[in-house]
RORO-805080 format. One record per residue (C-alpha): residue in three letters; x, y negated, z negated. Coordinates in steps of 0.2 Angstrom, whole numbers, plus 5000, padded with zeros to 4 digits. Each point is the difference from the previous one (the first is absolute). Layout:
# residues N
AlaXYZ
...
This chain:
# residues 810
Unk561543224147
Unk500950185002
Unk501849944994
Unk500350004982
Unk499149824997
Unk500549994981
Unk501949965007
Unk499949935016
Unk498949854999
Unk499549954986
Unk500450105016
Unk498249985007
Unk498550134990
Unk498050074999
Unk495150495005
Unk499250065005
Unk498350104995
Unk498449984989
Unk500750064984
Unk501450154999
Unk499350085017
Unk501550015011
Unk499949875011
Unk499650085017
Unk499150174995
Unk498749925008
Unk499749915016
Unk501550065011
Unk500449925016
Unk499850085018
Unk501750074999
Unk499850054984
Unk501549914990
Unk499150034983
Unk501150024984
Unk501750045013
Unk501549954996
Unk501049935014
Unk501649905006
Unk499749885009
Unk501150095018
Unk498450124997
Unk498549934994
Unk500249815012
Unk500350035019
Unk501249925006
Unk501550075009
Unk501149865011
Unk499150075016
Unk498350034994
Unk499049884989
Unk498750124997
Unk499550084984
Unk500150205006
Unk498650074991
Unk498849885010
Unk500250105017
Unk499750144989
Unk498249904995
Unk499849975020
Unk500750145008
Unk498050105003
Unk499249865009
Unk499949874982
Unk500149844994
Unk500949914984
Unk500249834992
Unk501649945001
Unk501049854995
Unk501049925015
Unk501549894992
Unk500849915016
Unk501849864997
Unk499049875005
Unk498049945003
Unk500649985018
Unk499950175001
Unk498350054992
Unk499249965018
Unk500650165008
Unk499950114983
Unk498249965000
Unk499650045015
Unk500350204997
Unk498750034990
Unk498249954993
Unk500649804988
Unk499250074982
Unk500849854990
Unk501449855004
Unk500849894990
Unk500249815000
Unk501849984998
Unk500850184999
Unk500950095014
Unk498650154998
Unk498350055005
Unk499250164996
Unk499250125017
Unk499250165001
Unk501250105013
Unk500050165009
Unk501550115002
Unk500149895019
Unk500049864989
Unk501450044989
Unk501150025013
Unk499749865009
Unk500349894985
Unk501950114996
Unk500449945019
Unk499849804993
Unk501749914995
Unk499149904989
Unk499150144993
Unk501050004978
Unk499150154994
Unk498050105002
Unk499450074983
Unk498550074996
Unk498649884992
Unk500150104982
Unk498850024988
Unk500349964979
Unk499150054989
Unk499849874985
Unk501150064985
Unk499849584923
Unk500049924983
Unk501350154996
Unk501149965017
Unk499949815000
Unk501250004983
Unk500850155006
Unk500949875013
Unk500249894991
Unk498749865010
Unk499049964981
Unk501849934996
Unk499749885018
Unk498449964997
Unk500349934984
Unk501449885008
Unk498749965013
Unk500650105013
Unk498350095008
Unk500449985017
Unk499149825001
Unk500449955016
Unk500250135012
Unk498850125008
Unk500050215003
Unk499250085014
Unk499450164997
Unk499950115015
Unk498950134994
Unk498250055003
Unk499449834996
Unk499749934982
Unk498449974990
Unk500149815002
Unk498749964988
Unk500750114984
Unk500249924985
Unk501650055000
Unk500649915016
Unk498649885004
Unk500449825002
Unk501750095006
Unk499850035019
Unk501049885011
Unk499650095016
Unk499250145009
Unk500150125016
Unk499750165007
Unk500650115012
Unk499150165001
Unk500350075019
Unk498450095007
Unk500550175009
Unk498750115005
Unk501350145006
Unk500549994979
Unk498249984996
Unk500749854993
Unk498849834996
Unk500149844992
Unk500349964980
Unk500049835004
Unk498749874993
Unk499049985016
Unk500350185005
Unk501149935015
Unk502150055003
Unk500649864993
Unk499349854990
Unk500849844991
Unk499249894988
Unk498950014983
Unk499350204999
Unk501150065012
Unk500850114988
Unk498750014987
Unk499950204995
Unk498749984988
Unk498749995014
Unk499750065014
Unk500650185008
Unk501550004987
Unk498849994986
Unk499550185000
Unk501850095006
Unk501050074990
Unk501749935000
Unk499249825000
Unk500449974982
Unk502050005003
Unk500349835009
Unk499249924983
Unk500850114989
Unk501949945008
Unk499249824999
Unk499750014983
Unk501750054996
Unk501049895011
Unk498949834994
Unk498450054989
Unk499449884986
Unk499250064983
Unk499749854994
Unk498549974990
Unk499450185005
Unk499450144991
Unk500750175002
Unk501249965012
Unk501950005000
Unk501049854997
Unk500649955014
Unk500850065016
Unk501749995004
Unk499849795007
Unk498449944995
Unk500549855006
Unk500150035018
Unk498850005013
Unk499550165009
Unk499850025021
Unk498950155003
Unk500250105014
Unk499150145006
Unk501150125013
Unk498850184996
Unk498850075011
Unk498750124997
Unk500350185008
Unk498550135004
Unk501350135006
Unk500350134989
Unk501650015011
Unk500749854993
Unk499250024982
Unk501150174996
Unk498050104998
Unk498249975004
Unk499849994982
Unk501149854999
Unk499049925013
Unk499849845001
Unk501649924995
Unk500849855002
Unk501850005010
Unk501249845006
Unk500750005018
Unk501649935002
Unk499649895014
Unk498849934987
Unk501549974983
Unk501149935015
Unk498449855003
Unk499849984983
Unk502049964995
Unk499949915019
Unk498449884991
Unk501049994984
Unk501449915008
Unk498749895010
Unk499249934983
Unk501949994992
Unk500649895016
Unk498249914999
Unk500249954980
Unk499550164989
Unk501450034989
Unk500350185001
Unk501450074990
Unk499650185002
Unk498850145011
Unk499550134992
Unk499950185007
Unk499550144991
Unk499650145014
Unk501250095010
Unk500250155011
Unk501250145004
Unk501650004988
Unk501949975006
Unk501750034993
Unk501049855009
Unk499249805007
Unk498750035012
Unk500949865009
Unk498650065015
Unk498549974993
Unk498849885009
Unk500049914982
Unk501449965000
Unk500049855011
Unk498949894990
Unk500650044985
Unk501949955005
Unk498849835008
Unk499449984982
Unk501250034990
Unk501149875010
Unk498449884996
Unk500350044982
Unk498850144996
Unk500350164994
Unk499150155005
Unk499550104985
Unk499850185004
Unk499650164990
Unk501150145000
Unk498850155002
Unk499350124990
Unk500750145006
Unk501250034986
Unk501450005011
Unk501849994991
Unk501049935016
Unk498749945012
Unk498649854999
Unk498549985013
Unk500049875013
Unk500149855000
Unk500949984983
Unk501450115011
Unk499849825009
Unk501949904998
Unk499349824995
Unk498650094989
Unk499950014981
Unk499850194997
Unk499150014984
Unk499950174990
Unk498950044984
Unk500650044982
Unk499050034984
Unk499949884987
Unk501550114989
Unk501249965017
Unk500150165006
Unk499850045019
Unk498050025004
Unk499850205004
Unk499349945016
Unk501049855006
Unk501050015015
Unk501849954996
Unk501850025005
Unk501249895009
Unk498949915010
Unk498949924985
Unk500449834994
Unk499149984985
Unk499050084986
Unk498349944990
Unk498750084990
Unk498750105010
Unk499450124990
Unk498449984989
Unk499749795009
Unk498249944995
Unk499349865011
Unk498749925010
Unk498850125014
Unk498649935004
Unk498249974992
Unk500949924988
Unk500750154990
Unk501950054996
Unk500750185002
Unk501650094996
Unk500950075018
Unk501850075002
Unk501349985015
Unk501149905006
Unk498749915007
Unk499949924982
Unk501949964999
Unk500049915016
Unk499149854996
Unk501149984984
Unk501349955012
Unk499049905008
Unk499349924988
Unk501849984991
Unk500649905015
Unk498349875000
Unk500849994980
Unk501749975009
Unk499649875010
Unk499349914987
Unk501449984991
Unk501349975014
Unk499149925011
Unk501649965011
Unk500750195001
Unk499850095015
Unk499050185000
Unk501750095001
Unk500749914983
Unk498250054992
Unk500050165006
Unk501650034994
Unk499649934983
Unk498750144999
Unk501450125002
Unk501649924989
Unk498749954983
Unk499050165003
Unk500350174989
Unk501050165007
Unk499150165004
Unk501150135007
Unk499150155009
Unk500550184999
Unk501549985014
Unk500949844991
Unk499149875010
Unk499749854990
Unk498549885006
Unk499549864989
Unk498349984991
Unk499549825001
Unk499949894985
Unk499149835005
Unk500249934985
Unk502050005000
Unk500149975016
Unk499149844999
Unk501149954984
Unk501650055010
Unk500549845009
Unk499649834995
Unk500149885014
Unk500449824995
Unk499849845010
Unk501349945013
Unk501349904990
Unk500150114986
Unk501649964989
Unk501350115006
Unk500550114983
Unk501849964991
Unk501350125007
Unk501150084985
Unk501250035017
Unk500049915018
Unk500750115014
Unk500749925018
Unk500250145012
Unk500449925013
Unk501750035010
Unk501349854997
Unk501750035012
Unk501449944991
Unk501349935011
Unk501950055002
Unk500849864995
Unk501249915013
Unk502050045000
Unk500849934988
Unk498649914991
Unk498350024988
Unk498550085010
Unk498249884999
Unk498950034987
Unk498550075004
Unk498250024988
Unk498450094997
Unk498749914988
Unk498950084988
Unk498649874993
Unk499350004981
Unk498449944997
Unk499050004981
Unk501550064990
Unk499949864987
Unk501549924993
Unk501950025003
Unk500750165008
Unk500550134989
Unk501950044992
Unk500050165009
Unk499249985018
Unk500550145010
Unk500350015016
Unk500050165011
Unk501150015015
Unk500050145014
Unk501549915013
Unk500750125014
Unk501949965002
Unk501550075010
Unk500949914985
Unk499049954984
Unk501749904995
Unk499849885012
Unk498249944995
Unk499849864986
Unk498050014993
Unk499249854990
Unk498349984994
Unk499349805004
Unk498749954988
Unk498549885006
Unk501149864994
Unk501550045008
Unk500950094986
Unk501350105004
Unk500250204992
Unk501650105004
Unk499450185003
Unk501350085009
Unk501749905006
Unk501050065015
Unk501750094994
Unk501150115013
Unk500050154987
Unk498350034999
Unk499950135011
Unk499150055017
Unk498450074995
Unk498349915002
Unk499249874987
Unk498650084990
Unk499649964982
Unk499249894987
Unk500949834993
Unk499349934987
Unk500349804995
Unk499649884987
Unk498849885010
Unk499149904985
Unk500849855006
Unk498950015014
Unk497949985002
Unk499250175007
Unk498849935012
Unk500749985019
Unk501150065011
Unk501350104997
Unk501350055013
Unk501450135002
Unk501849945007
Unk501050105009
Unk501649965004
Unk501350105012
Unk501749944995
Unk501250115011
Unk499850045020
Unk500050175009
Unk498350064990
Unk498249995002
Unk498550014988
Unk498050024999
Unk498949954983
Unk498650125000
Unk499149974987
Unk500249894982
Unk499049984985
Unk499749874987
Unk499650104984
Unk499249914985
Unk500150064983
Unk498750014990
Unk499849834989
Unk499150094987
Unk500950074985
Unk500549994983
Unk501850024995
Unk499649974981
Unk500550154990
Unk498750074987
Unk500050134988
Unk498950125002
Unk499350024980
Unk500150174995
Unk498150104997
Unk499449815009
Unk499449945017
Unk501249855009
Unk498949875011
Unk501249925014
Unk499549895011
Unk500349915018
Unk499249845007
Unk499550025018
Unk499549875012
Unk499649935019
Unk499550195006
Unk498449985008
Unk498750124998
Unk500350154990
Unk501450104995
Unk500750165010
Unk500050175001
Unk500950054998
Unk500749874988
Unk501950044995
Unk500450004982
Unk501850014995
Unk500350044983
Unk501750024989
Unk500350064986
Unk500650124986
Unk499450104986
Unk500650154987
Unk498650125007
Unk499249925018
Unk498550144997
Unk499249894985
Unk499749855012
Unk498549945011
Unk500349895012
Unk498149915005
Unk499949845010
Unk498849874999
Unk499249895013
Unk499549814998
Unk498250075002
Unk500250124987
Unk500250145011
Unk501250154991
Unk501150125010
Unk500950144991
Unk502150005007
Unk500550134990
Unk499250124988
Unk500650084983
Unk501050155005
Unk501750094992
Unk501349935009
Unk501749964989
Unk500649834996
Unk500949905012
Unk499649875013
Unk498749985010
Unk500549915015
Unk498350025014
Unk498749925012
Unk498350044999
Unk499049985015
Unk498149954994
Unk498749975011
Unk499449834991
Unk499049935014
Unk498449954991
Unk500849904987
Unk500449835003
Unk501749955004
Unk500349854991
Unk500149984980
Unk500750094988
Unk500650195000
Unk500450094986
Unk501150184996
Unk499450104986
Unk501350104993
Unk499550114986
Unk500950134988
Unk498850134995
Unk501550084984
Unk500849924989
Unk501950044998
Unk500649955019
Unk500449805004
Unk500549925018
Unk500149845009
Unk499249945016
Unk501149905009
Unk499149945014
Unk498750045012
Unk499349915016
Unk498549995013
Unk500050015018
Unk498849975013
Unk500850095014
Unk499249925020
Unk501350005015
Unk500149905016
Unk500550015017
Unk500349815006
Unk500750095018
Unk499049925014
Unk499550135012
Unk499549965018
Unk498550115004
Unk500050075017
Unk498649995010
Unk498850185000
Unk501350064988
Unk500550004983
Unk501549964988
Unk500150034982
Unk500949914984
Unk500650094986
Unk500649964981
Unk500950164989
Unk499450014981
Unk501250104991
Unk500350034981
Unk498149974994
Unk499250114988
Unk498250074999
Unk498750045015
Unk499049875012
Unk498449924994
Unk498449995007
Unk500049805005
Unk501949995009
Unk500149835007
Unk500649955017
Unk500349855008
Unk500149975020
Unk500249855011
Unk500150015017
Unk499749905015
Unk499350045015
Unk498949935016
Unk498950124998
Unk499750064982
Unk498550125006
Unk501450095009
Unk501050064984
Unk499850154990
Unk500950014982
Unk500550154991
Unk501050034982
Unk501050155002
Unk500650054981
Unk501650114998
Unk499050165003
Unk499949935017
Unk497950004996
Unk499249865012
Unk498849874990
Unk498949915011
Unk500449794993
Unk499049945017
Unk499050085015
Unk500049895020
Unk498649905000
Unk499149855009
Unk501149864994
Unk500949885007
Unk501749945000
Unk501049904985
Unk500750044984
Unk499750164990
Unk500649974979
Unk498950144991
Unk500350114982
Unk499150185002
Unk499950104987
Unk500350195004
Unk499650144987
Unk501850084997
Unk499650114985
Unk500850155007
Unk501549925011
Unk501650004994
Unk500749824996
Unk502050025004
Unk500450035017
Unk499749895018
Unk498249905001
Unk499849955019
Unk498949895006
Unk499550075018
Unk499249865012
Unk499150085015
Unk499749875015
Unk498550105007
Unk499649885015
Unk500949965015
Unk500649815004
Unk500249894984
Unk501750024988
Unk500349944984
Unk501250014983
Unk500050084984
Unk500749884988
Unk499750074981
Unk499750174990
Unk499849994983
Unk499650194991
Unk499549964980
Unk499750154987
């Protein structure tokens, strides 16, 4: 991802050795990028006039050869690319192919205009009961979230497919292991062929991976990303989603060369082309387009390391294809312990860089991080599957890779309409903050809260009670004609599941823009026609602009309906704009029955509340007044309908007086409706007061303004909560309608006062109609007084629609 996902989507969000070896002492490639640390002007070719990458007429300029990538702006143009050089590998629906090119062949291929960029074909080297609970995924698998559903593919050096661990698990299989005899490269793949598909394709319990070192590592990330303990004796748990399905791929081939191996005593080892990752994602859209539902492709191998996006890297192409698709491309961060760089392809945009801490959240000594990673997991100490059915310990960020991975399967689960940018980004907004050494904070996941943090409800959810309605749209207020009284104009506000008659001391907030606020008369117009005087005209009252709150005794009137705000011009020669109006209900319950508060005794109070639907709030207002000889002797404790207690106010040493406060109380999981009582109790004897009164309030806020969206654009609606007391809770409601021709389009966000960015809703396949929704966003840490926007992205190009509701509930 490589911008700060935790606040710009959800904005969107998501190693590379055996063990703690660095990821690339080993197994170099021909130019020799091993453990460097690059930008990406130095380390990818790529000038405006020549596509090539500069060290590979280095690799050719005595008479050699070198695999290289060729990415091209179109298929149309592979034809003439191709024809430079000896066709090692092409792709079915990527503008790429990989050649073996001289130094003549390189330049003719930086004479092609279609010619995008020539990078050498790289070599990577490949890189739980404790970190299960760690993040939080034993919390999801209790509520049933394992993942059920979805399927991971695990690009690696194949996986054990008949381990206890995983069997029964294995959706699909394939290989692509390129032969090379000038690499003294040869087949891994089932039938010892470059590439295979089908059952045994990626099998590395038999055949040539069954004796190589460095076979063990695909099972081991398989394990952790999906493994299932169940009914199993001596191993873990369970994986991260033991739920989901598992597509093994094999992308390693076996290397003779001691060249490419780092030592002859090294030799053989396993090593990944690019060319050959770049198939595997290309196979891994194929079966997603075709009806495997991938959520996530795990890579835990990388190469050389860079400080800034490798926005060249022949990589790149397919995963920007799959992350369109809805796929994200896991990828370890390196093991280079690095503080500002990661290895490629997490330095990838649309990858999920993924970096390792311990199991006490600190930094993994050897994890790469920096601003480039986008999240953390546990990869230090990770038991798991290797093959001949055993389980082993191994370090990395090879290990905390497939947490992510696995975390999203969990995801998916859960909100099973979310795009992969919302559940990326509910990764990083639910996870835990680890800041490195120079400030950077990058969030260690938490599966478990992030699967908790919203709570989709079906279309046609009841819309919450709104304590206050806002209308922000722009109302011009004529000038009246010489001589005579302007014409009235309106803006409605509409009241739905307030029960009863309106209260004795509705508010309404007005903000009016005036060359002369004496000429406008304002009324408030109940549903039934009612008429309320809130302001009359009068030639001395001044020049200055209407803005304020007028309060009116409306019991006469029913709450429900609409409600509309006249305004009058009485006088020529001046003009006017509304610009916004509120509708401000006071809370219904109180107690205004004074009771004395016994001295060296405890006084129960208590309040009736009904018709608020689901639970209370938090954070739940609580008014009290009262008075007291010594203020210090009293405890203030409330009690819910449930029987839940929350303490207001504890003993202390403050004088006597009164006590006149809200408290804000984050009362979420207690029911709403029954009966609430206030505990106030006098610890001394010798000190005696009165309560006078005290009140509830369920503080929620609407926007009723209906927004056109424009098309591949956005707009955004707004409500201002001011006065509250306490913080946010973790289950803020919030209500959305819109309408729209094509809903799959639209892409909603939260923005809190903080200006944080909460993902409500990711563009998806869906089609045109009407969108009424409650989310529930985790807001534990957000401020609650300030401006809540509700952001509406129109992501596609030819459909338009409206946004006609926005309701935020605490």
């Amino acid at each position: 991802m490589h911008r700060r996902i935790w606040t710009t989507a959800i904005t969107a969000v998501m190693a590379v050795s055996l063990g703690a070896i660095p990821a690339h002492a080993a197994g170099a490639s021909s130019l020799d990028t091993t453990a460097t640390t690059s930008t990406e002007d130095d380390a990818l070719a790529g000038t405006a006039d020549d596509p090539i990458d500069a060290p590979l007429y280095d690799a050719t300029a005595g008479g050699g050869t070198v695999r290289v990538i060729v990415v091209t702006e179109n298929r149309d143009d592979l034809s003439s690319a191709a024809s430079v050089g000896e066709t090692l590998q092409t792709f079915e629906t990527l503008p790429m192919v990989t050649l073996r090119v001289d130094k003549d062949g390189l330049d003719e291929l930086a004479a092609q205009d279609g010619v995008v960029s020539v990078t050498e074909d790289e070599l990577s080297a490949p890189s739980l009961d404790e970190s299960v609970p760690v993040i939080g995924a034993d919390d999801a698998h209790k509520a049933g979230r394992t993942g059920k559903g979805s399927a991971i593919a695990v690009i690696d050096t194949g996986v054990a497919t008949n381990h206890p661990f995983l069997k029964g698990r294995i959706v699909a299989e394939a290989c692509f292991s390129p032969i090379d005899t000038n690499y003294g490269a040869t087949s891994l793949c089932g039938n010892a062929t470059a590439t295979q598909e089908g059952t045994g394709a990626a099998n590395s319990a038999s055949g040539p991976c069954a004796t190589l070192e460095g076979c063990d590592h695909g099972t081991h990330v398989a394990g952790i990303a999906a493994g299932d303990g169940t009914g199993l004796s001596g191993a873990p748990v369970a994986g991260v989603a033991p739920g989901a399905g598992i597509v093994a791929m094999q992308v390693f081939s076996k290397f003779d060369s001691a060249k490419y191996c780092g030592s002859a005593a090294a030799t053989p080892c396993v090593r990944s082309f690019t060319s050959a990752q770049v198939a595997a994602l290309e196979k891994v859209w194929q079966l997603q387009q075709a009806g495997t539902p991938i959520v996530a492709a795990n890579l835990s191998l990388g190469s050389a390391s860079y400080t800034s996006a490798c926005t060249k890297d022949a990589r790149k192409t397919v995963i920007d294809k799959l992350y369109e698709a809805g796929i994200a491309t896991v990828v370890a961060a390196g093991n280079n312990a690095l503080a500002t760089a990661v290895n490629a392809p997490a330095c990838v945009p649309n990858a999920v860089s993924v970096g390792a801490t311990t199991d006490d959240d600190e930094i993994a000594s050897f994890s790469n991080h920096g601003p480039l990673l986008d999240l953390f997991a546990p990869g230090n100490g990770i038991i798991s599957s290797v093959p001949n059915g055993g389980y082993d310990s191994k370090s990395g960020t090879s290990m905390a890779t497939p947490h992510v991975a696995g975390a999203l399967a969990v995801l998916r689960q859960a909100y099973p309409n979310e795009g992969i940018a919302s559940l990326i980004s509910l990764l990083a907004t639910t996870g835990t903050t680890i800041t490195d050494e120079a400030g950077v904070s990058i969030p260690r996941i938490n599966v478990g809260k992030a699967a908790a943090a919203v709570e989709e409800k079906p279309e046609g959810d009841k819309k919450p009670r709104a304590f206050q309605a806002d209308n922000d749209k722009d109302i011009a207020i004529p000038d009246a004609p010489t001589g005579s009284t302007g014409t009235p104009v309106t803006s409605p506000i509409t009241v739905a599941e307030y029960p009863g008659k309106a209260p004795k001391n509705l508010k309404a907030y007005v903000n009016i823009t005036h060359t002369y606020r004496g000429d406008v008369k304002l009324e408030l117009v109940s549903p039934t026609g009612s008429t309320y005087l809130l302001k009359s005209a009068s030639s001395s009252d001044g020049v200055d602009d209407i803005v304020g709150e007028f309060t009116v005794d409306a019991s006469d009137s029913p709450a429900n309906g609409e409600w509309n705000l006249r305004m009058t011009d009485t006088d020529d020669g001046d003009t006017g704009t509304l610009t916004t109006w509120s509708l401000i209900f006071p809370t219904p319950f109180e107690s205004t029955t004074s009771q004395t508060i016994p001295d060296s005794g405890t006084l129960s109070s208590t309040i009736a509340v009904s018709d608020i639907d689901g639970n209370a709030a938090g954070p739940l207002q609580v008014y009290t007044n009262l008075t007291h000889t010594k203020i210090g002797d009293l405890r203030l404790v409330l009690g819910s309908p449930d029987g839940k207690s929350y303490t207001l106010k504890a003993y202390g040493s403050e004088a006597g007086g009164t006590l006149q406060t809200t408290y804000g109380v984050d009362a979420i999981d207690a029911v709403a409706n029954g009966t609430w009582t206030l505990k106030v109790t006098d610890s001394a004897s010798g000190s005696t007061g009165t309560l006078a009164g005290w009140s509830l309030g369920f503080p929620s806020y609407e926007n009723q303004t209906v927004k056109a969206i424009p098309d591949k654009n956005y707009t955004e609606i707004w409500t201002k909560t001011a006065g509250l007391s306490g913080v946010g809770s973790a289950k803020l409601q919030v209500y959305v309608h819109v309408e729209h021709e094509y809903l799959g389009d639209l892409k909603i966000d939260l923005i809190a006062p903080d200006g944080s960015l909460h993902a409500l809703k990711a563009n998806a396949e869906e089609p045109g109609g009407t969108l009424k929704k409650v989310y529930t966003v985790d807001a534990t840490d957000l401020p609650v007084n300030g401006w809540w926007k509700l952001r509406v992205d129109d992501v596609g190009v030819g459909d338009t629609g409206t946004v006609n509701n926005f309701v935020v509930r605490f």
